[in-house]
N, CA and C atoms as a LAMMPS dump frame, in Angstrom:
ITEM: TIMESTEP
0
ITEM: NUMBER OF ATOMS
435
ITEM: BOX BOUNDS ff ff ff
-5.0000000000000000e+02 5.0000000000000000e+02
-5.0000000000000000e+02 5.0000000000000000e+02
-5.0000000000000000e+02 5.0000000000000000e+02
ITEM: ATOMS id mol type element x y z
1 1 1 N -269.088 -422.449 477.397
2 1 2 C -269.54 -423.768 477.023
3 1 3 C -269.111 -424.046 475.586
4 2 1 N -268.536 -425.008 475.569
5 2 2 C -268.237 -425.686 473.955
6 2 3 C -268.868 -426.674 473.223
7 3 1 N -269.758 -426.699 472.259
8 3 2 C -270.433 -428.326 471.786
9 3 3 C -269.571 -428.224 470.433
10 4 1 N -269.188 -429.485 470.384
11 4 2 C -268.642 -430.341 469.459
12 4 3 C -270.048 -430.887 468.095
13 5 1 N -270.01 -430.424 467.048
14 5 2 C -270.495 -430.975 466.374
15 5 3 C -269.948 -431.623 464.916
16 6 1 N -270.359 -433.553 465.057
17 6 2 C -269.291 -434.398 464.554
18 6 3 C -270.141 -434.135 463.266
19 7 1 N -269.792 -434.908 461.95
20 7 2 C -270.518 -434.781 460.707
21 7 3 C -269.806 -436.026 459.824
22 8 1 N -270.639 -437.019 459.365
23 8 2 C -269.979 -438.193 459.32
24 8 3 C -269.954 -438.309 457.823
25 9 1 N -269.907 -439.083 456.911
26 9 2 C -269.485 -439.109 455.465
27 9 3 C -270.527 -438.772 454.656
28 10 1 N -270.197 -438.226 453.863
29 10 2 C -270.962 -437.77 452.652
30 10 3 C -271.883 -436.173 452.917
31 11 1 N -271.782 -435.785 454.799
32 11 2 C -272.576 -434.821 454.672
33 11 3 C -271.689 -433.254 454.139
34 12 1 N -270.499 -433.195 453.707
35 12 2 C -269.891 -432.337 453.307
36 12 3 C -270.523 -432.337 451.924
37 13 1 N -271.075 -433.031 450.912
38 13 2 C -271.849 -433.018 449.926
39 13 3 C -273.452 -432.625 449.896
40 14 1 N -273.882 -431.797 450.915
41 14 2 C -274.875 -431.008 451.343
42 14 3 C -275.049 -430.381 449.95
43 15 1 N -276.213 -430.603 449.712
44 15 2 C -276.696 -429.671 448.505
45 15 3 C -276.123 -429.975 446.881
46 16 1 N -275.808 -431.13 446.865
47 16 2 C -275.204 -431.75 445.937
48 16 3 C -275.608 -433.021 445.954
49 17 1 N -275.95 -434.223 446.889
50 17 2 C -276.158 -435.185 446.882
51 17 3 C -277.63 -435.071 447.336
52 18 1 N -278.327 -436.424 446.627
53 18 2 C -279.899 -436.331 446.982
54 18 3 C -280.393 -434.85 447.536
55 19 1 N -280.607 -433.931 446.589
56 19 2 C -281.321 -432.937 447.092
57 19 3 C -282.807 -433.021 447.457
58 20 1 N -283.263 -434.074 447.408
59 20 2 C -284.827 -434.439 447.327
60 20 3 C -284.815 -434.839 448.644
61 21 1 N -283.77 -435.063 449.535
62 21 2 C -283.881 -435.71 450.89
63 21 3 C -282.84 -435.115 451.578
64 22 1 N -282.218 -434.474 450.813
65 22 2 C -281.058 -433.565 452.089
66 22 3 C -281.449 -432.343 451.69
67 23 1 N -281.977 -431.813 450.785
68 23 2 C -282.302 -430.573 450.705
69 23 3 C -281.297 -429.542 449.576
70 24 1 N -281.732 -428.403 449.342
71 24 2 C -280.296 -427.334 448.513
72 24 3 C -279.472 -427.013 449.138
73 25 1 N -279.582 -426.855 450.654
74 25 2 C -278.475 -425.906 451.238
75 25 3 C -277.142 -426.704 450.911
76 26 1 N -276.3 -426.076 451.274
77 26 2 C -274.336 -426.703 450.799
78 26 3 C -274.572 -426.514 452.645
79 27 1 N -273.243 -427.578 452.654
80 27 2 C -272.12 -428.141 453.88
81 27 3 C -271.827 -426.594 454.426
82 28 1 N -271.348 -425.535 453.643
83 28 2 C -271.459 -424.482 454.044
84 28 3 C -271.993 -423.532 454.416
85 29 1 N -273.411 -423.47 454.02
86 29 2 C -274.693 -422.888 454.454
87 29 3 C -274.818 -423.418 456.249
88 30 1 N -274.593 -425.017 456.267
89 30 2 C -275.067 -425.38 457.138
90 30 3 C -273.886 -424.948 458.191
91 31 1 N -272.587 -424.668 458.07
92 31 2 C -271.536 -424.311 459.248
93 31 3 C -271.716 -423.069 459.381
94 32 1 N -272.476 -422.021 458.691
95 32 2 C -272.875 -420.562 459.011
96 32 3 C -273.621 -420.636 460.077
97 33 1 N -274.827 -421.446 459.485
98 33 2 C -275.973 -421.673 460.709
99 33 3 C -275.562 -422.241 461.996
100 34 1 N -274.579 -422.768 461.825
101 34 2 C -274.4 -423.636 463.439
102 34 3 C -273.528 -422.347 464.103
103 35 1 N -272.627 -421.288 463.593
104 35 2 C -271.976 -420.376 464.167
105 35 3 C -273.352 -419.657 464.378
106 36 1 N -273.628 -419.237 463.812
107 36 2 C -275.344 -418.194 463.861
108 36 3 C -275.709 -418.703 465.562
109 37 1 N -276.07 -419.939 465.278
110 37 2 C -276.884 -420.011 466.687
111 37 3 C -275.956 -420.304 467.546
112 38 1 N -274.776 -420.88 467.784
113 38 2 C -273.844 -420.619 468.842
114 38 3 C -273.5 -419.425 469.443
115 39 1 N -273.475 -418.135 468.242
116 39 2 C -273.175 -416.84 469.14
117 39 3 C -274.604 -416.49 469.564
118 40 1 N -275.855 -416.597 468.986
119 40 2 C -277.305 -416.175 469.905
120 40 3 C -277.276 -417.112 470.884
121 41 1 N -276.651 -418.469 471.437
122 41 2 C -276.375 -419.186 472.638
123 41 3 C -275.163 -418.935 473.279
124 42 1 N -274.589 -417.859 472.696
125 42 2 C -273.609 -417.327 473.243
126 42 3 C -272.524 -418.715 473.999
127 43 1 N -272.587 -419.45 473.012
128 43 2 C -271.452 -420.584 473.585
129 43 3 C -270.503 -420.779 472.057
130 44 1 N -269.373 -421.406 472.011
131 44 2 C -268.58 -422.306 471.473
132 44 3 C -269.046 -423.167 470.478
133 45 1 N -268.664 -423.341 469.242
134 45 2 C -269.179 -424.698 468.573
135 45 3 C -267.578 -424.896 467.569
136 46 1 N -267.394 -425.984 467.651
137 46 2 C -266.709 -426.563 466.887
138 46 3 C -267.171 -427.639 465.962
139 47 1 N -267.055 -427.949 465.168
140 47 2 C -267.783 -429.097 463.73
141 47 3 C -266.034 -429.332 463.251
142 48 1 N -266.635 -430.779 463.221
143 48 2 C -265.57 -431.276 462.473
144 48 3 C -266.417 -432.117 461.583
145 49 1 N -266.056 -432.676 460.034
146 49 2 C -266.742 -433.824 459.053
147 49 3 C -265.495 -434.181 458.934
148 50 1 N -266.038 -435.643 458.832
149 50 2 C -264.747 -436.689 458.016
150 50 3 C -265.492 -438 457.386
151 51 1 N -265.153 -438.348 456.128
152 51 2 C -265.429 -439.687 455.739
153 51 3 C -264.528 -440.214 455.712
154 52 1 N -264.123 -440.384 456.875
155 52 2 C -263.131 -442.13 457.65
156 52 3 C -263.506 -442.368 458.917
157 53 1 N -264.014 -443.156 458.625
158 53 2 C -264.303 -443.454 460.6
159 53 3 C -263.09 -443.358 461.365
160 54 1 N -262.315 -443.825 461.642
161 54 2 C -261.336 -443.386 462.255
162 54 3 C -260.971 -441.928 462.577
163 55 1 N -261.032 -441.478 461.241
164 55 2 C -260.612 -440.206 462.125
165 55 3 C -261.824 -439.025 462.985
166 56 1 N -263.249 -439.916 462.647
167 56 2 C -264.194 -439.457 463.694
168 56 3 C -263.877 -440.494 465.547
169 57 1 N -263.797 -441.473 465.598
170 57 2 C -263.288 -441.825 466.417
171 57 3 C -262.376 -440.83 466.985
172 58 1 N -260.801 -440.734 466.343
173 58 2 C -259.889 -439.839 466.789
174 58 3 C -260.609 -438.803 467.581
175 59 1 N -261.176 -438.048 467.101
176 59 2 C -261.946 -436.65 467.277
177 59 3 C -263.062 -436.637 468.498
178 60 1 N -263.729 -437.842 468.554
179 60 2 C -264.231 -438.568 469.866
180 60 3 C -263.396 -438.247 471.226
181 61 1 N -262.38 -438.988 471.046
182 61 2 C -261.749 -439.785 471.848
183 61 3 C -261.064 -437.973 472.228
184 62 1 N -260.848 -436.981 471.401
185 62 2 C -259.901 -435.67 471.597
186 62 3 C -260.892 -434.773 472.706
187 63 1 N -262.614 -435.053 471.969
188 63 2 C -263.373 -434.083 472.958
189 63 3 C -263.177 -434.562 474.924
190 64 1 N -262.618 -435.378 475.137
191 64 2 C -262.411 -436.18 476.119
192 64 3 C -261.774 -434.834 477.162
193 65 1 N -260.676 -434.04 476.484
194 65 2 C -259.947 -433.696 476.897
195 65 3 C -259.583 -432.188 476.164
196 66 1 N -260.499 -431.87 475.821
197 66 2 C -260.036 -430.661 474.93
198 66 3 C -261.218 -429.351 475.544
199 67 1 N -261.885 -429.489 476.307
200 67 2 C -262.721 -429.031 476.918
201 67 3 C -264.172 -428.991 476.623
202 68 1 N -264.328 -429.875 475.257
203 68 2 C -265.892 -430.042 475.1
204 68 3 C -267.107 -430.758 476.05
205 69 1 N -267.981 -429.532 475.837
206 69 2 C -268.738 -429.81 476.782
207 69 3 C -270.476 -431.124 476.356
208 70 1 N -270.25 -430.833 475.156
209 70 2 C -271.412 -432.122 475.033
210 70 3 C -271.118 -432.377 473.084
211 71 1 N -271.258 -433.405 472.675
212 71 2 C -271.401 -433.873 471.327
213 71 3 C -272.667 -433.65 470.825
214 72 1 N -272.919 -433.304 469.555
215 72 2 C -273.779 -433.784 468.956
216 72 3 C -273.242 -434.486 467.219
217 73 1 N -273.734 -435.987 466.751
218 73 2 C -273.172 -436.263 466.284
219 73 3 C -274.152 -436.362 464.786
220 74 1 N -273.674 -436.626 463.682
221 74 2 C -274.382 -437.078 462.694
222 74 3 C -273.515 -438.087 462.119
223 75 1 N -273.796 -439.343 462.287
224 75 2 C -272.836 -440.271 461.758
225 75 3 C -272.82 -440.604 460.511
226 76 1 N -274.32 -440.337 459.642
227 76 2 C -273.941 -440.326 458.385
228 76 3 C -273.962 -442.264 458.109
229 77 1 N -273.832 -442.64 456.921
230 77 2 C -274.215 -444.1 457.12
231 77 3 C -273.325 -444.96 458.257
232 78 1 N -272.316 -444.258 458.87
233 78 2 C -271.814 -445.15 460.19
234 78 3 C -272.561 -445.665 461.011
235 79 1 N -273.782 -444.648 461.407
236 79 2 C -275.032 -444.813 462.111
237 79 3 C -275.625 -446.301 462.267
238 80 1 N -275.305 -446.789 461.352
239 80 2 C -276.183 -448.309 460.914
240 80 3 C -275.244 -449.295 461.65
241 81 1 N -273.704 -449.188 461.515
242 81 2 C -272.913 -450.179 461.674
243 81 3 C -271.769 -450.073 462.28
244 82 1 N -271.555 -449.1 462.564
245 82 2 C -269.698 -448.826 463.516
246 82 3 C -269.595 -448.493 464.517
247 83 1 N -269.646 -450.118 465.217
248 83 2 C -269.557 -450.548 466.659
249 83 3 C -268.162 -449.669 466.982
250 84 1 N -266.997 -449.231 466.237
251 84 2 C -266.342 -448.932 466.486
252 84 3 C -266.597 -446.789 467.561
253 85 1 N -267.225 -446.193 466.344
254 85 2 C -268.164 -445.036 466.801
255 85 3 C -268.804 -444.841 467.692
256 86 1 N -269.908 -446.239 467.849
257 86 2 C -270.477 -446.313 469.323
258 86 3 C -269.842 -446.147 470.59
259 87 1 N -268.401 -447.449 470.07
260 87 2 C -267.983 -447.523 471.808
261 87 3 C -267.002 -446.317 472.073
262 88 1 N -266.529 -445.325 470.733
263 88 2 C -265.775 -443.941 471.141
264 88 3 C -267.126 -443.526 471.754
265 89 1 N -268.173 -443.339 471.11
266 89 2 C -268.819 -442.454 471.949
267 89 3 C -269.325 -442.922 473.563
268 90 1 N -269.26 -443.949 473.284
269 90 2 C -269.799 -444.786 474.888
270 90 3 C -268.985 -444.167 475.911
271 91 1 N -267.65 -443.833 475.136
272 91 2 C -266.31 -444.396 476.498
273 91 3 C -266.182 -442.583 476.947
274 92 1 N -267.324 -441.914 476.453
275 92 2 C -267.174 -440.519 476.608
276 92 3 C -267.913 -440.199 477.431
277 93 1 N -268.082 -439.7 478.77
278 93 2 C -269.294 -439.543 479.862
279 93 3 C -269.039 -437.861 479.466
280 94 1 N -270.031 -437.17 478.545
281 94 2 C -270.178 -436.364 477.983
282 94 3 C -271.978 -436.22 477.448
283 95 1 N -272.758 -435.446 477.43
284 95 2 C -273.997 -435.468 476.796
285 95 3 C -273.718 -435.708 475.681
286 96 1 N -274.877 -436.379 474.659
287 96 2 C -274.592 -436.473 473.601
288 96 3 C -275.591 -436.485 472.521
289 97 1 N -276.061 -435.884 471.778
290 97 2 C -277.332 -436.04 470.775
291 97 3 C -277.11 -436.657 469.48
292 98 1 N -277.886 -437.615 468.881
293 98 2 C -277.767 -437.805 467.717
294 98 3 C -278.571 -436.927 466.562
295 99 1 N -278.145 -436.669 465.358
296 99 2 C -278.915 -435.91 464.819
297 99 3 C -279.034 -436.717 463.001
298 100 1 N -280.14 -436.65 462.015
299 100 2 C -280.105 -437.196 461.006
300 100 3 C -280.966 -436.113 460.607
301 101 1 N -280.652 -435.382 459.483
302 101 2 C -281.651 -434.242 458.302
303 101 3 C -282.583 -435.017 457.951
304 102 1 N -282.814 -436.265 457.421
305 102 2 C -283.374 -437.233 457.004
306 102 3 C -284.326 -437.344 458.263
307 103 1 N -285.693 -438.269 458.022
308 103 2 C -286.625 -439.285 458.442
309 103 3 C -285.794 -440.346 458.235
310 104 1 N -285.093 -440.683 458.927
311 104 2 C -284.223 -442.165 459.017
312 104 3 C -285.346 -443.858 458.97
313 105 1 N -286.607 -443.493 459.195
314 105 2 C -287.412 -444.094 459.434
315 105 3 C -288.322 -444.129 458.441
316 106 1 N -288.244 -443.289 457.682
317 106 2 C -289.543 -443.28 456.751
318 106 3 C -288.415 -443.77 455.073
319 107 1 N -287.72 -444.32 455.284
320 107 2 C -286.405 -444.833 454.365
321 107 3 C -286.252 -446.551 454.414
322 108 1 N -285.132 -446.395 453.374
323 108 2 C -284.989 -447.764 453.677
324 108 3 C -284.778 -448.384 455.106
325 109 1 N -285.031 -450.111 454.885
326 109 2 C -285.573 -450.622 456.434
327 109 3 C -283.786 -450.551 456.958
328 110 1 N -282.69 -450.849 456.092
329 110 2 C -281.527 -450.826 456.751
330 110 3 C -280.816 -449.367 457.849
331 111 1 N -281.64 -448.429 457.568
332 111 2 C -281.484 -447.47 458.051
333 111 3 C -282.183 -447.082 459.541
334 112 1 N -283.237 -447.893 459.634
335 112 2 C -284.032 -448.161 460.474
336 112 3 C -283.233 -448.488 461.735
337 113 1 N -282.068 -448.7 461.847
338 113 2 C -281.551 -449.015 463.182
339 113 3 C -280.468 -448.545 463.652
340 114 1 N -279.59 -447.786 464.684
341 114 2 C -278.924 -446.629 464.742
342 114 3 C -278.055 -447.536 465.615
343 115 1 N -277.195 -448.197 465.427
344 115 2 C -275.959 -448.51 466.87
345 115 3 C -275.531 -447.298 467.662
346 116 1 N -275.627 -446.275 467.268
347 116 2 C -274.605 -445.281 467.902
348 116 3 C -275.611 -444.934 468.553
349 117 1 N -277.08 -444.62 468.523
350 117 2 C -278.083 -444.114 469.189
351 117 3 C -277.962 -444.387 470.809
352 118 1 N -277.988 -445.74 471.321
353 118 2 C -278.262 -446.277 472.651
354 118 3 C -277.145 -445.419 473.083
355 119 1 N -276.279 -445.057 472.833
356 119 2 C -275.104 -444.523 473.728
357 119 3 C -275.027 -443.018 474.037
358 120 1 N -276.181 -442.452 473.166
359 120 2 C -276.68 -441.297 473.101
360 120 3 C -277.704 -440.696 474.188
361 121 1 N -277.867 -439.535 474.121
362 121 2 C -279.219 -439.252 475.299
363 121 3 C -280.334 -439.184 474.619
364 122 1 N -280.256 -438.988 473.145
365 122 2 C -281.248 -438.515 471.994
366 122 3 C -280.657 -438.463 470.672
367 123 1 N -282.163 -438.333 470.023
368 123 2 C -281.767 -438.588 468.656
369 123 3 C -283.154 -437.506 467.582
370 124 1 N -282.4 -436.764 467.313
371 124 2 C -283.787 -436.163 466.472
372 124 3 C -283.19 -436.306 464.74
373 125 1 N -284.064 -436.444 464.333
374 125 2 C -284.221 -437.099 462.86
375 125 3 C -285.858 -436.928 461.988
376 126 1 N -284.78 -435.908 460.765
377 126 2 C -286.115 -435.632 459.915
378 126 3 C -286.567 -434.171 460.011
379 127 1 N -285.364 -433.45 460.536
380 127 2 C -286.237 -432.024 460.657
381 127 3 C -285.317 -431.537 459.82
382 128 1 N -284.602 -431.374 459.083
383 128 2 C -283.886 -430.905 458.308
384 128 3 C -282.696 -430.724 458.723
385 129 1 N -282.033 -429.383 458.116
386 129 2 C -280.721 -428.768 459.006
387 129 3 C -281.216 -428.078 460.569
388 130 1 N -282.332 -427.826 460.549
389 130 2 C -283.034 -427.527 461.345
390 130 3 C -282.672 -428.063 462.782
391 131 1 N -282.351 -429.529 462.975
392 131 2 C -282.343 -430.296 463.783
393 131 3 C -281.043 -430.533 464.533
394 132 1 N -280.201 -429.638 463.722
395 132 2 C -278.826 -429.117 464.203
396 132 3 C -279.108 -428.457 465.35
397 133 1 N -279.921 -427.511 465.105
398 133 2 C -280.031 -426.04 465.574
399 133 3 C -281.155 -426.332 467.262
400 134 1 N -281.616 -427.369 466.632
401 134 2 C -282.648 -427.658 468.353
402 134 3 C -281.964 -428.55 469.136
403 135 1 N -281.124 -429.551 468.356
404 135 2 C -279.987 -430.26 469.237
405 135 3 C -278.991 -428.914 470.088
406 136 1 N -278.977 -428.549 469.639
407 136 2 C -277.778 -427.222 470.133
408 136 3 C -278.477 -426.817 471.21
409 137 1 N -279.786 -426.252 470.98
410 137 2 C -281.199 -425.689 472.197
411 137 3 C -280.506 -426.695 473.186
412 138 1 N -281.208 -427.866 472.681
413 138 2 C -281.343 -429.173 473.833
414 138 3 C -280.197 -429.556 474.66
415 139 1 N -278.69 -429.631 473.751
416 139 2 C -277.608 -429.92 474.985
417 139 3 C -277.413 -428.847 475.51
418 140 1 N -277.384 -427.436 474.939
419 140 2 C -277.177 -425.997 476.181
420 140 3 C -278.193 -426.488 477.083
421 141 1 N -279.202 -427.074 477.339
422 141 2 C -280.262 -427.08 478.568
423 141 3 C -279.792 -428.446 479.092
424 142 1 N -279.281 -429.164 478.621
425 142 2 C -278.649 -430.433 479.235
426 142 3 C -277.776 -430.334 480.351
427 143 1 N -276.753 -429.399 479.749
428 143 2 C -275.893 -429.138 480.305
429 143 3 C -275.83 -428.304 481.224
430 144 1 N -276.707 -427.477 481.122
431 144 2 C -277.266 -426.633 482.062
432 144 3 C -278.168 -427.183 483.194
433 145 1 N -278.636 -428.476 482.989
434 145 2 C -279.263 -428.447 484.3
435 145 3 C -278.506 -429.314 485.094
């Protein structure tokens, strides 16, 4: 099994930007942890980050055909507005989770609304890096059933 995990702008600045709401860990702390629990799920993970939409699109549109078995995405402020993101992810009949480190909700009100969400199966938000790691739980059992 392979999950794709996307990472949308600014989260490569993990532990550098707003540490009061993203926390200390670095971008790199957090790609240890996602290998960590892929080999105790004994599956595949690939992560890609990019701040260009496009080339998250691209990368969309590649899991199509590259043998990934479910997305989980963090769009990062795309989340709010790139109809473009949505409809890559729409046009993907693939599981798919959304994920935000943040309380997306307990923030400003512009943040409050996720385009990419509806196209999703889920969305967990606010558990930290943490929320990587139960999205991962959740599509291995997705996919599994």
């Amino acid at each position: 099994m392979k999950l794709l995990v996307i990472n949308g702008p600014n989260i490569n600045f993990l532990g550098i930007r707003e540490k009061g709401i993203y926390g200390e860990e670095n971008y790199d702390y957090l790609l240890s942890t996602l290998e960590a629990k892929a080999m105790e799920l004994d599956i595949k993970v690939d992560v890609f980050q990019s701040n260009h939409e496009g080339a998250i699109i691209d990368r969309i549109q590649e899991a199509y055909s590259d043998g990934t078995n479910g997305i989980i995405i963090n769009p990062g402020a795309f989340t709010h507005y790139s109809y473009a993101i949505r409809d890559a992810l729409a046009s993907i009949q693939l599981p798919k989770l959304e994920v935000h480190i943040s309380n997306v909700y307990k923030r400003e009100e512009f943040r409050h609304h996720s385009v990419t969400a509806p196209v999703c199966n889920g969305q967990l938000a606010g558990l930290g890096l943490k929320g990587y790691l139960y999205a991962m739980e959740a599509m291995v059992d997705m996919i599994n059933e």
